[in-house]
C-alpha positions as a LaTeX table, in Angstrom:
\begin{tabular}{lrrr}
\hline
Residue & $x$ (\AA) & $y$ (\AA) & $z$ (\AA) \\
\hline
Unk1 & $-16.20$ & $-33.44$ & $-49.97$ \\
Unk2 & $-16.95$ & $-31.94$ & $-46.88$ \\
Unk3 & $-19.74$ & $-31.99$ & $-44.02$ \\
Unk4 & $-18.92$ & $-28.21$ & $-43.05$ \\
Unk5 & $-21.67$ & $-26.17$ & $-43.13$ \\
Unk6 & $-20.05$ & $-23.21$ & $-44.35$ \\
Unk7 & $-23.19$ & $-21.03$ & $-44.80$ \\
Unk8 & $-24.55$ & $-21.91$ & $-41.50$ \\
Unk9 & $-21.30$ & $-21.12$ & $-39.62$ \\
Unk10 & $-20.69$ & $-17.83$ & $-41.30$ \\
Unk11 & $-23.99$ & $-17.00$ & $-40.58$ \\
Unk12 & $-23.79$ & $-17.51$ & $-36.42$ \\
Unk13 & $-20.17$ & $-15.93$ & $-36.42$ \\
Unk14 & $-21.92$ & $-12.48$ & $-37.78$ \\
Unk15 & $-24.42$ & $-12.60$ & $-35.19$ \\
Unk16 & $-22.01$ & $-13.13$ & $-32.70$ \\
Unk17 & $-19.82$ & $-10.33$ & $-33.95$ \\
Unk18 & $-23.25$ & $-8.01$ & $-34.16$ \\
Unk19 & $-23.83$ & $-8.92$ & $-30.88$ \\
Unk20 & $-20.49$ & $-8.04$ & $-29.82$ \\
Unk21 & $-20.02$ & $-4.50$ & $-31.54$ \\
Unk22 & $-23.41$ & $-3.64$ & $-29.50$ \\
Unk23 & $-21.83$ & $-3.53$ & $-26.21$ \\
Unk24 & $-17.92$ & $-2.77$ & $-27.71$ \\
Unk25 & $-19.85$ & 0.55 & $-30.03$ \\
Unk26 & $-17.05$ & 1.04 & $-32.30$ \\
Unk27 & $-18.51$ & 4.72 & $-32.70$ \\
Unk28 & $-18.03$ & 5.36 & $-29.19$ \\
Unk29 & $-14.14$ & 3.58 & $-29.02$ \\
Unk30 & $-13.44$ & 5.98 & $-31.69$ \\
Unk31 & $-14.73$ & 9.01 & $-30.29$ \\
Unk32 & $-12.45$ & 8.00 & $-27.32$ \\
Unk33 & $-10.15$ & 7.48 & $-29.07$ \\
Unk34 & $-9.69$ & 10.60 & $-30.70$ \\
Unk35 & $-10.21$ & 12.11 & $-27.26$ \\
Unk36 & $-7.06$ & 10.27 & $-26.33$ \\
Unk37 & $-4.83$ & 11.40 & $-29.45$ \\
Unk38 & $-5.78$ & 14.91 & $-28.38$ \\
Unk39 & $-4.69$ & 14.46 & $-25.27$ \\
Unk40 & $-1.72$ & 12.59 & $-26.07$ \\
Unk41 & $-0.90$ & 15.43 & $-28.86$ \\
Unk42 & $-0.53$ & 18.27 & $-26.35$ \\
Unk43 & 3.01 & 20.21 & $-26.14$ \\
Unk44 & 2.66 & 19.90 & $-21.80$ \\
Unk45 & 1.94 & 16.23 & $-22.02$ \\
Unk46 & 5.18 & 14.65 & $-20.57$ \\
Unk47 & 5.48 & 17.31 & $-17.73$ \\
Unk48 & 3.34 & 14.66 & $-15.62$ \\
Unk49 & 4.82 & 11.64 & $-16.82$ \\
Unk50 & 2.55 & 9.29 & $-14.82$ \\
Unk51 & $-0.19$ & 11.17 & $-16.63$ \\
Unk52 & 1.26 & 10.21 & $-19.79$ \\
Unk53 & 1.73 & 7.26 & $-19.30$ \\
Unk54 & $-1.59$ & 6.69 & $-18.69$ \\
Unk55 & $-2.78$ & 8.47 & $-21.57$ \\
Unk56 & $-0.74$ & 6.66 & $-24.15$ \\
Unk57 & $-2.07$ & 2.97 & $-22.45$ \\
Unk58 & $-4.97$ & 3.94 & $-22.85$ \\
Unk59 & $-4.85$ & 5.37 & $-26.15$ \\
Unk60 & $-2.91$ & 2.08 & $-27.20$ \\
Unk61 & $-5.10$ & $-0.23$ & $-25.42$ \\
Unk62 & $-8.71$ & 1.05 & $-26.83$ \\
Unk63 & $-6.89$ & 1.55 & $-30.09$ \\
Unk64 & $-5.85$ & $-2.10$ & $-29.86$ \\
Unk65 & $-9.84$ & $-2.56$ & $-28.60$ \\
Unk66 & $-11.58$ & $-1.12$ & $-31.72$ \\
Unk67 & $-8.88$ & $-2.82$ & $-34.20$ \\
Unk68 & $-10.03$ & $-6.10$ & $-32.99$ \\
Unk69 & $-13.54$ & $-5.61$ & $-32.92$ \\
Unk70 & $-13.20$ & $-4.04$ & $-36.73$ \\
Unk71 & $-10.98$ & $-6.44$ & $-38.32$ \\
Unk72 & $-13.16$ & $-9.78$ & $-38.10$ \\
Unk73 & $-15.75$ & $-8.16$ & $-40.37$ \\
Unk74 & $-13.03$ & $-8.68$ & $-43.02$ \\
Unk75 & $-11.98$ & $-11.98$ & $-41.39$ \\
Unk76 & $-15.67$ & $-13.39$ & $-41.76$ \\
Unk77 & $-15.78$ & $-12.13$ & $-45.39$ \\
Unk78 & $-12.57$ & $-13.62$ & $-46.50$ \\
Unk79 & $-13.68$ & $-16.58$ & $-45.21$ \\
Unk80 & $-16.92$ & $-16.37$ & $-47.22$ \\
Unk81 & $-14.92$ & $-16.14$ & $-50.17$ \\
Unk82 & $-12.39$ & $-18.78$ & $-49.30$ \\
Unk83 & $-15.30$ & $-21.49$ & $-48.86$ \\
Unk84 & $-17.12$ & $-20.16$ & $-51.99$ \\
Unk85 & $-13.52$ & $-20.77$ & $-53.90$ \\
Unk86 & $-13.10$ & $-24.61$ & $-52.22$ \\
Unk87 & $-16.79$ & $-25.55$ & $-53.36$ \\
Unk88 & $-16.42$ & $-23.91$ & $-56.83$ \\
Unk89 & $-13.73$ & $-25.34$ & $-57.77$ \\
Unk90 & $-13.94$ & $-28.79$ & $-55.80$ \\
Unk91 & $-10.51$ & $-28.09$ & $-54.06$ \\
Unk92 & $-9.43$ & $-30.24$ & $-51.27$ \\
Unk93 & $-6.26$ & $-27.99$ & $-50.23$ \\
Unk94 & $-8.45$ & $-25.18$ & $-50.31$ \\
Unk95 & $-10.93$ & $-26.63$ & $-48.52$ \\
Unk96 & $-8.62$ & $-27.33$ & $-45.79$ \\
Unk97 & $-7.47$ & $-23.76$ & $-45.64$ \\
Unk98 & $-11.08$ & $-22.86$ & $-45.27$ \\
Unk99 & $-12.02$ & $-25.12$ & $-42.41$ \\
Unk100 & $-8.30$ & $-24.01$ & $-40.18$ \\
Unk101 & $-9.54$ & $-20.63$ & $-40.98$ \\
Unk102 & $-12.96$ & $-21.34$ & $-39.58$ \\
Unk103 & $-11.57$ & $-22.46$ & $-36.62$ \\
Unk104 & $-9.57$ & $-20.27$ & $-35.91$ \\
Unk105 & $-12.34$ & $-17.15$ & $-36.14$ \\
Unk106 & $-14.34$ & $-18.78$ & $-34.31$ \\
Unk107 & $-11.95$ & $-19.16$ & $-31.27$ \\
Unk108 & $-10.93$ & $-15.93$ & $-31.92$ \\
Unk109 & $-14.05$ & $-14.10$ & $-31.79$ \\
Unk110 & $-15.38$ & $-16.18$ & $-28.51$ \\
Unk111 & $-12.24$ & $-14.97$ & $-26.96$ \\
Unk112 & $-13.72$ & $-11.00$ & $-28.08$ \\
Unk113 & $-17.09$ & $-12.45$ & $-26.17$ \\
Unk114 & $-15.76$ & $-12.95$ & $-23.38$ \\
Unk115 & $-14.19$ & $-9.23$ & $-23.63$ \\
Unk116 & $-17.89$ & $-7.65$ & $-23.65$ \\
Unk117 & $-18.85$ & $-9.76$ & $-20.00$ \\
Unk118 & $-16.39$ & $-7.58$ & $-18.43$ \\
Unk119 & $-19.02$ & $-4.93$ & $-17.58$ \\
Unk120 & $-18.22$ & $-4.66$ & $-13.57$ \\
Unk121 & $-17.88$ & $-1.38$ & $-12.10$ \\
Unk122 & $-14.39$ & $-1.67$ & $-11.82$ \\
Unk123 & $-13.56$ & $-4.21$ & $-14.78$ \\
Unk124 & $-11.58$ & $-1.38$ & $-17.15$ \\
Unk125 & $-9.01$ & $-1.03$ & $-14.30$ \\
Unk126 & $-5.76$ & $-1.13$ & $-14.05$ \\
Unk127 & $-5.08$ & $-4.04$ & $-11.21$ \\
Unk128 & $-2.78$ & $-3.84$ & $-8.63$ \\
Unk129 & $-1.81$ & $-7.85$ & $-7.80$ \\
Unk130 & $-0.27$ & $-9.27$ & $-4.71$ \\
Unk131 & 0.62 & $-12.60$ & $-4.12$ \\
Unk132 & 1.63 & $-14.17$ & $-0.82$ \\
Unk133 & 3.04 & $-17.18$ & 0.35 \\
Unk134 & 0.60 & $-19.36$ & 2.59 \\
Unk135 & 1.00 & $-22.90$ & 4.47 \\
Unk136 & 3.64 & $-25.02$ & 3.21 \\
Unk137 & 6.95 & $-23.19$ & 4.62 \\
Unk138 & 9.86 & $-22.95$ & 1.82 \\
Unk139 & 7.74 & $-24.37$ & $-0.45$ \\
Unk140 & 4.95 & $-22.13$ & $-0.47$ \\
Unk141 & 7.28 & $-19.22$ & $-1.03$ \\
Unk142 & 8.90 & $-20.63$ & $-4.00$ \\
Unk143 & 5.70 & $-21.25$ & $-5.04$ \\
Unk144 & 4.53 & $-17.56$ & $-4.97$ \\
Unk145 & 7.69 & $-16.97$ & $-6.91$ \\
Unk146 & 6.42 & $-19.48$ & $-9.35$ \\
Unk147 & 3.13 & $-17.64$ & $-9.42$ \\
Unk148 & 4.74 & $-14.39$ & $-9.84$ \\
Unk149 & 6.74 & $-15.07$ & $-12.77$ \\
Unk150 & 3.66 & $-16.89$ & $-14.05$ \\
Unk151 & 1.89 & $-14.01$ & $-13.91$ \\
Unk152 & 4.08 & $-11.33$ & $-15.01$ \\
Unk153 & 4.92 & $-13.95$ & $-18.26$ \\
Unk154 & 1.46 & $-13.58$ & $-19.13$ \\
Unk155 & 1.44 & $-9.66$ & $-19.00$ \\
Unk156 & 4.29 & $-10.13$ & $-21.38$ \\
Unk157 & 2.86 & $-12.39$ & $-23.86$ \\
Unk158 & 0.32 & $-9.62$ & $-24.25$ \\
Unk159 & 2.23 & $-6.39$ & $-23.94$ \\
Unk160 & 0.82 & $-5.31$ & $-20.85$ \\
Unk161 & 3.22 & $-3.15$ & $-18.74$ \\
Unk162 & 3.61 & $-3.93$ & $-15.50$ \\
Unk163 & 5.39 & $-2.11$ & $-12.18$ \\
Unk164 & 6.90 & $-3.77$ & $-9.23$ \\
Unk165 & 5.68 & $-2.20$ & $-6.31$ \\
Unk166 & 6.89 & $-4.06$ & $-3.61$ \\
Unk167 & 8.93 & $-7.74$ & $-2.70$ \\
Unk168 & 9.65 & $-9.23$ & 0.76 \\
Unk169 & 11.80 & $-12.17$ & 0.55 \\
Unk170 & 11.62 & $-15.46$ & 2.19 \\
Unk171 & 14.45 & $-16.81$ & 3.82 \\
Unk172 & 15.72 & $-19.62$ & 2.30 \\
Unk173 & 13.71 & $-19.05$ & $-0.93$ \\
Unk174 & 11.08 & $-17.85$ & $-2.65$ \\
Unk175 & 8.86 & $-14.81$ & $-1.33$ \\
Unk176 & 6.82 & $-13.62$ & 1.16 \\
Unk177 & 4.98 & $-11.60$ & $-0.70$ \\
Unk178 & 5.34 & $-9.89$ & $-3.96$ \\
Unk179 & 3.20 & $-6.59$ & $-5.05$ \\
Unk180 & 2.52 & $-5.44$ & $-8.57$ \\
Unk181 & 0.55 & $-3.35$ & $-10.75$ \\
Unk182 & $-0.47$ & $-4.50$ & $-14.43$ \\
Unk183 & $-0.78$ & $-0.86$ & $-16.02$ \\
Unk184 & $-3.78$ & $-1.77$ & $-18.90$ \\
Unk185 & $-6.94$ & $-0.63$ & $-19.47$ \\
Unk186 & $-9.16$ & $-3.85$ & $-18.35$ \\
Unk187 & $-6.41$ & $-5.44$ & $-16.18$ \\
Unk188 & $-8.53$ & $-5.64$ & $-13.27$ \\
Unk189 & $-11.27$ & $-7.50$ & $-14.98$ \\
Unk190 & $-9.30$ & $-10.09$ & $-16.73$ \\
Unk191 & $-7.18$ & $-11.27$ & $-13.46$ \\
Unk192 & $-9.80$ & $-10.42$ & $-10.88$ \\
Unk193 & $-10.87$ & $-14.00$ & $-11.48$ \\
Unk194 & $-7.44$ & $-15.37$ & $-10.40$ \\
Unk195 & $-7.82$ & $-14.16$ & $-6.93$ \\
Unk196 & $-7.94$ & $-17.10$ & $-4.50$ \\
Unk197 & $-5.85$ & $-19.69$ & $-2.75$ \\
Unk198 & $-3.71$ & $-21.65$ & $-5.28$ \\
Unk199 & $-2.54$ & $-24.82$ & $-4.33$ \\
Unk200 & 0.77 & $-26.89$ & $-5.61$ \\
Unk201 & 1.69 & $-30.83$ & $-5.29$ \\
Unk202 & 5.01 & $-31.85$ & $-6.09$ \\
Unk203 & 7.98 & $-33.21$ & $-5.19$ \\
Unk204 & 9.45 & $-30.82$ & $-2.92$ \\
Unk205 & 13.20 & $-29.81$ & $-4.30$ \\
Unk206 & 13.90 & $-28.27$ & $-0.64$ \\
Unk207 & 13.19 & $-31.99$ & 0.92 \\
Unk208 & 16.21 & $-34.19$ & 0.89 \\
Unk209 & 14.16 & $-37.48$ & 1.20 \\
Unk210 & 12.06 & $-36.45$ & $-1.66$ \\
Unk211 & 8.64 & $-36.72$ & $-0.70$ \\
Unk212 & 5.34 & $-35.07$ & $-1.76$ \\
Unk213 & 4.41 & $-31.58$ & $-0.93$ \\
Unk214 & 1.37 & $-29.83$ & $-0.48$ \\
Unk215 & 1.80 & $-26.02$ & $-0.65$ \\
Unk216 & $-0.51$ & $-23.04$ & $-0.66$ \\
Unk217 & $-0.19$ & $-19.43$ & $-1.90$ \\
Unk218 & $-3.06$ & $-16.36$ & $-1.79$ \\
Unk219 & $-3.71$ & $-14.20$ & $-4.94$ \\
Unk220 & $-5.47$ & $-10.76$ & $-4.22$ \\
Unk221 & $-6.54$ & $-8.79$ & $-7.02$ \\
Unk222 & $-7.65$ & $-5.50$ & $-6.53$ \\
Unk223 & $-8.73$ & $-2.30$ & $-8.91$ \\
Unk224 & $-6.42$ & 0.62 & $-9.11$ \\
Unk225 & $-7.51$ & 3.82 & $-7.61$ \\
Unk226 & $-8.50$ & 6.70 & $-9.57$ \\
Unk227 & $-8.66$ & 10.20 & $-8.39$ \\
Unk228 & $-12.77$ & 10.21 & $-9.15$ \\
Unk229 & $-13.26$ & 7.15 & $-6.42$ \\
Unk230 & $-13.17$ & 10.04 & $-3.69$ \\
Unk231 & $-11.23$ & 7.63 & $-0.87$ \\
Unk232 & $-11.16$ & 9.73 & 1.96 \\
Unk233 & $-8.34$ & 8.56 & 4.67 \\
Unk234 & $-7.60$ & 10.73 & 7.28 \\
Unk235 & $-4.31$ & 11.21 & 8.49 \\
Unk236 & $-5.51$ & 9.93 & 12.29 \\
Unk237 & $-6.31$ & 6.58 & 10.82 \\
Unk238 & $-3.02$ & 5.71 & 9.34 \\
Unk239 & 0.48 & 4.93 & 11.16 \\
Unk240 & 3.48 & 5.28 & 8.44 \\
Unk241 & 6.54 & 4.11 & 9.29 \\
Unk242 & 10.06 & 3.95 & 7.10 \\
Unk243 & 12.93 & 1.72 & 6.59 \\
Unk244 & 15.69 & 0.56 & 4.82 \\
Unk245 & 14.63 & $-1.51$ & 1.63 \\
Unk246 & 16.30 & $-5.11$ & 1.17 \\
Unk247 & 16.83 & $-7.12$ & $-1.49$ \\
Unk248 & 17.52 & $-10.94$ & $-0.79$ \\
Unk249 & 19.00 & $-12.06$ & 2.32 \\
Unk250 & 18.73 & $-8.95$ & 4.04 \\
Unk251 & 21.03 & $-7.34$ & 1.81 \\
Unk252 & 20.62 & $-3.61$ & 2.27 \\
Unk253 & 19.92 & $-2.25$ & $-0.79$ \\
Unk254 & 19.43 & 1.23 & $-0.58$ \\
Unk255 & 21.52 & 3.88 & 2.38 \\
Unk256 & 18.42 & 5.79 & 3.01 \\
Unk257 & 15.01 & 5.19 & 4.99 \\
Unk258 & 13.38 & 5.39 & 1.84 \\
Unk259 & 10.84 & 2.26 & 2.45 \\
Unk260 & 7.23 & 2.74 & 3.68 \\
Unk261 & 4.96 & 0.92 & 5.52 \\
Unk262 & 1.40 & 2.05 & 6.31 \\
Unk263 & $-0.87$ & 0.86 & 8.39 \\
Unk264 & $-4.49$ & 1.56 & 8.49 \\
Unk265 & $-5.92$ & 1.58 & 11.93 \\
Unk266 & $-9.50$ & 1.24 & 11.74 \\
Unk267 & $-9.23$ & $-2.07$ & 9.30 \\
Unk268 & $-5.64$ & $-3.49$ & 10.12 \\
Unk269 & $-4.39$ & $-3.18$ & 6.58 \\
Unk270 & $-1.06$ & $-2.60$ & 5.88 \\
Unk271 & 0.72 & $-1.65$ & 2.62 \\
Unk272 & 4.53 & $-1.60$ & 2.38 \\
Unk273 & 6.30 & 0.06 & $-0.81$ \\
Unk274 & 9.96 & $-0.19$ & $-1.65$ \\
Unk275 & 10.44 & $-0.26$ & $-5.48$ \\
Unk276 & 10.12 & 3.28 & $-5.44$ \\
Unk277 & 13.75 & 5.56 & $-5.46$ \\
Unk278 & 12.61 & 7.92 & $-2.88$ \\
Unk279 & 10.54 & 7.96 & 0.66 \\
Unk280 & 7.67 & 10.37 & $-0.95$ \\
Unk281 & 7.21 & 8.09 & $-4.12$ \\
Unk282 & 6.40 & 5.08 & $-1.74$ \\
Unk283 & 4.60 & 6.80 & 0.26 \\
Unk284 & 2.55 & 7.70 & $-2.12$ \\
Unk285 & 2.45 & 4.41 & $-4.27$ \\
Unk286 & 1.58 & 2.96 & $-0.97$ \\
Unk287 & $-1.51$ & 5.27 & $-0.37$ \\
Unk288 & $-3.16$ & 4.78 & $-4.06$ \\
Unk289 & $-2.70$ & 1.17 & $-2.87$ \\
Unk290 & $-4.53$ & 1.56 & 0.28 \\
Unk291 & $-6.92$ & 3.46 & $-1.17$ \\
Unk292 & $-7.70$ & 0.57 & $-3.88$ \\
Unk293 & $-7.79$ & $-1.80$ & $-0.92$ \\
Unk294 & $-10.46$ & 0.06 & 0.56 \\
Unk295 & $-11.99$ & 0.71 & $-2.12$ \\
Unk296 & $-12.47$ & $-3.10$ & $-2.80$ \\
Unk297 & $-13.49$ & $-3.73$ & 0.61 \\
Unk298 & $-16.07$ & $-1.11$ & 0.41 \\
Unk299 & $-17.50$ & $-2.92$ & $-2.95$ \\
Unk300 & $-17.45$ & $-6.23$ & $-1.37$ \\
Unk301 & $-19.09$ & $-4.73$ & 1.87 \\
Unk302 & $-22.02$ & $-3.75$ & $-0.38$ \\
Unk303 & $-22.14$ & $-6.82$ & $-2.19$ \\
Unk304 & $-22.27$ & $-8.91$ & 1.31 \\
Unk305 & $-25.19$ & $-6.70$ & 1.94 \\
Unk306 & $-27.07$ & $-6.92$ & $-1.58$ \\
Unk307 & $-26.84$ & $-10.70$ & $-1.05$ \\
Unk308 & $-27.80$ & $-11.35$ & 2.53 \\
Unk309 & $-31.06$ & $-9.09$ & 2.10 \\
Unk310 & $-31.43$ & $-11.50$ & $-1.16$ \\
Unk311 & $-31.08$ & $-14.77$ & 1.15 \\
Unk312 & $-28.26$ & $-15.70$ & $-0.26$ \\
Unk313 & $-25.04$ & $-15.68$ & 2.22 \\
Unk314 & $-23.86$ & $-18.40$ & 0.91 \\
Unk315 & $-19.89$ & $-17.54$ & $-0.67$ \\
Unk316 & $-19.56$ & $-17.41$ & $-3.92$ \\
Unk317 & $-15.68$ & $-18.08$ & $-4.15$ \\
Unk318 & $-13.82$ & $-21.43$ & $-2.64$ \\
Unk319 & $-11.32$ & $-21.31$ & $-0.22$ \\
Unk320 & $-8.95$ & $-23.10$ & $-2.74$ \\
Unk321 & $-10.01$ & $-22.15$ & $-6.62$ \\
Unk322 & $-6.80$ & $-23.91$ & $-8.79$ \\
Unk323 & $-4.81$ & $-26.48$ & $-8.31$ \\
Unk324 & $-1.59$ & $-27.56$ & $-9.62$ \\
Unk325 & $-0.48$ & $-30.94$ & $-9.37$ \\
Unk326 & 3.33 & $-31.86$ & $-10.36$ \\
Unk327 & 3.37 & $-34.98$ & $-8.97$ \\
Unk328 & 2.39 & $-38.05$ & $-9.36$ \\
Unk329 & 1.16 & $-36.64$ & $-12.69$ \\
Unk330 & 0.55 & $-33.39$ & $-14.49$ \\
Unk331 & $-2.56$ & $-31.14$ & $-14.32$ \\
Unk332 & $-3.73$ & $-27.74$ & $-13.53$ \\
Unk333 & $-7.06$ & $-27.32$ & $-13.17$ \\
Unk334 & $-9.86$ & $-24.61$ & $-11.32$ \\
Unk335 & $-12.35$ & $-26.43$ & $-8.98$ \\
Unk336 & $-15.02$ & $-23.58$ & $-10.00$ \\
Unk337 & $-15.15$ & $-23.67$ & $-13.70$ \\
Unk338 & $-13.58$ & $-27.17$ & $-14.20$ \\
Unk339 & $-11.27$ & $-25.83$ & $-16.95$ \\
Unk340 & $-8.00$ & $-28.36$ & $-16.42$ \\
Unk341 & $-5.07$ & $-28.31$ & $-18.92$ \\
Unk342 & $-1.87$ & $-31.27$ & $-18.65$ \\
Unk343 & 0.80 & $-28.67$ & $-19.93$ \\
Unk344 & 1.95 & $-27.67$ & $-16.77$ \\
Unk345 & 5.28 & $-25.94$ & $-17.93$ \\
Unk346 & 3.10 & $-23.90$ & $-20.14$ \\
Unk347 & 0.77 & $-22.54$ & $-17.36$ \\
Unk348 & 3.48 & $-21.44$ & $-15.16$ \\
Unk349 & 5.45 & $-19.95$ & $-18.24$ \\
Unk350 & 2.03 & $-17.49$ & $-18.50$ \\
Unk351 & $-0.25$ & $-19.78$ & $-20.99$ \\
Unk352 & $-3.65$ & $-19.05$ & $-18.88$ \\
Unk353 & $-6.15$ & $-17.35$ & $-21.10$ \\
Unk354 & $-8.14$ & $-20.32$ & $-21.12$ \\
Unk355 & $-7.97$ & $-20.31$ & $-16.94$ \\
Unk356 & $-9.21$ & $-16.51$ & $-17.14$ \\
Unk357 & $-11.75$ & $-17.32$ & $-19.89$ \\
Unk358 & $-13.58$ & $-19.64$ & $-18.23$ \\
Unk359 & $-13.42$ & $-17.76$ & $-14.91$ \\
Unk360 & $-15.16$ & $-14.77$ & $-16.49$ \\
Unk361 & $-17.91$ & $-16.95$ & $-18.27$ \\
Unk362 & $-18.12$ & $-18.80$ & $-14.84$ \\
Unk363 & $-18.59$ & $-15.49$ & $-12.76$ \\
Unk364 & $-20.81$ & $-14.07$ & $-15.52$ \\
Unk365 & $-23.35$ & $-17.40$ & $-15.14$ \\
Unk366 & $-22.81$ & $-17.68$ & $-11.50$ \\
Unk367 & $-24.50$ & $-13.63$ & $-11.47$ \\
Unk368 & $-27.41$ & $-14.51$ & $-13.68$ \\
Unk369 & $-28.05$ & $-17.91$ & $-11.60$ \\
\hline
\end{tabular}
């Protein structure tokens, strides 16, 4: 009746899940998180509400962890029983339950695998995102806003909070640039992958002779600062100035000089916050981002090192890593990893596990090789 293997199957989906709770160690999630629910219990809790905030994630987030490690030893064994049931009693429908079950454990649980490869210093992160507009003119900013929605849809679909830091319009549409933090344990290691030039080709909707246009945007990805990274910037290296925030057009938005910019002297970066209400909050938003931008730079500096003492200076990232291709027909696919998908309106509407999937497994090999 059927050529499923059932046994077999059953079999390599335990020893993937054993393999799996060895680097998860559901005795040390739940140690943490009973740490957490301490924590989170305590009468002072919300008199630092950032604090809590971060304590409840957390506590929700490696809660979330340990529940999904846990619950596919009772997924594997219901499926045991399901197949036993279809071959017992010769049962097509059955049968057919048992084999859409199958399937679906076993992309579930190689989604979990790909979980345990996030094992980078910084991987259990929160990530602070910024995407901005590159060649391409109106086009290229609408297409950062179409990455930033894309993006923020797909904290949604999963749950993930997320905090606009700071927006700089375009013109005539679209943005500049867009900051934002996705406030989840592992946020950094997921979406670090996505960092890269994206490129779009459609038909351009700002070109009244509609023809094709090729437009480019920059994703940076970078790990949110904690207080134990020890960032030292000294107050001779920065220049802060303040402004007016502005919403579309110029529109002033706010009566006060309660924008920031900073600028770091010594590298030329520059951080701007104006999501915040008051001058002090973005200032400080601003810092922890500077800080996580050196803090990056600092990591890669080390890594440049590591590999040019290994021989190896070649780059491991492309210039252009995804493309997305409206026109003449529909496709989005990632030049390293090959992964390509033809629902276009999905991708952009925040369906891009399988993008980040593969980009971990890709980054993972390309580390071993």
């Amino acid at each position: 009746m059927t050529t499923t293997d059932f046994p077999a199957e059953i079999k390599t989906l335990r020893a993937t899940l054993a393999s799996i709770e060895a680097v998860s160690d559901p005795t040390r999630l739940q140690a943490e998180i009973a740490a957490l629910a301490q924590a989170a219990a305590a009468p002072d809790l919300w008199d630092d509400s950032e604090r809590a905030q971060q304590v409840t994630s957390t506590l929700s987030a490696t809660q979330a962890e340990l529940d999904r490690v846990t619950a596919f030893a009772g997924r594997i064994d219901d499926l045991e029983a399901l197949a036993e049931l279809a071959a017992e009693e010769d049962d097509a429908d059955t049968l057919t339950e048992a084999e859409a079950e199958l399937v679906a454990v076993r992309r579930d649980l190689d989604a979990l695998e790909v979980r345990t490869l996030l094992s980078g210093e910084y991987d259990a992160r929160e990530a602070v995102v910024t995407i901005r507009a590159g060649a391409g003119g109106v086009d290229a900013a609408d297409f950062a806003q179409m990455l930033l929605r894309m993006y923020l849809r797909w904290a949604e679909r999963h749950g993930y909070p997320t905090k606009m830091l700071d927006t700089s319009y375009a013109e005539e549409a679209g943005l500049k640039s867009a900051t934002f933090e996705v406030k989840v344990p592992y946020a950094y290691g997921n979406l670090s992958v996505e960092a890269g030039t994206h490129r779009l080709v459609r038909i351009s909707p700002f070109d009244n002779q509609g023809r094709r246009q090729t437009s480019f945007a920059a994703v940076e990805v970078i790990p949110l600062i904690e207080q134990t990274d020890h960032i030292d910037v000294p107050e001779s290296d920065v220049k802060i100035d303040v402004f007016r925030s502005s919403g579309p057009g110029g529109q002033s938005v706010n009566t006060t000089d309660s924008a920031v910019r900073i600028t770091h002297l010594p590298t030329g970066i520059v951080v701007s916050m104006q999501d915040e209400k008051s001058q002090i909050q973005n200032r400080a938003a601003a810092m922890r981002v500077l800080q996580s931008r050196l803090l990056l730079q600092r990591q890669q500096e080390e890594a440049a090192k590591k590999k040019e003492l290994a021989g190896d200076i070649k780059a491991s990232w492309g210039d252009q890593m995804r493309s997305y291709v409206l026109h003449p027909y529909q496709m989005v696919k990632d030049l390293r990893t090959e992964h390509e998908v033809g629902n276009t309106a999905g991708v952009f509407d925040g369906d891009i596990d399988g993008f980040i999937e593969a980009g971990i497994r890709w980054r993972r090999s390309s580390e071993r090789a």
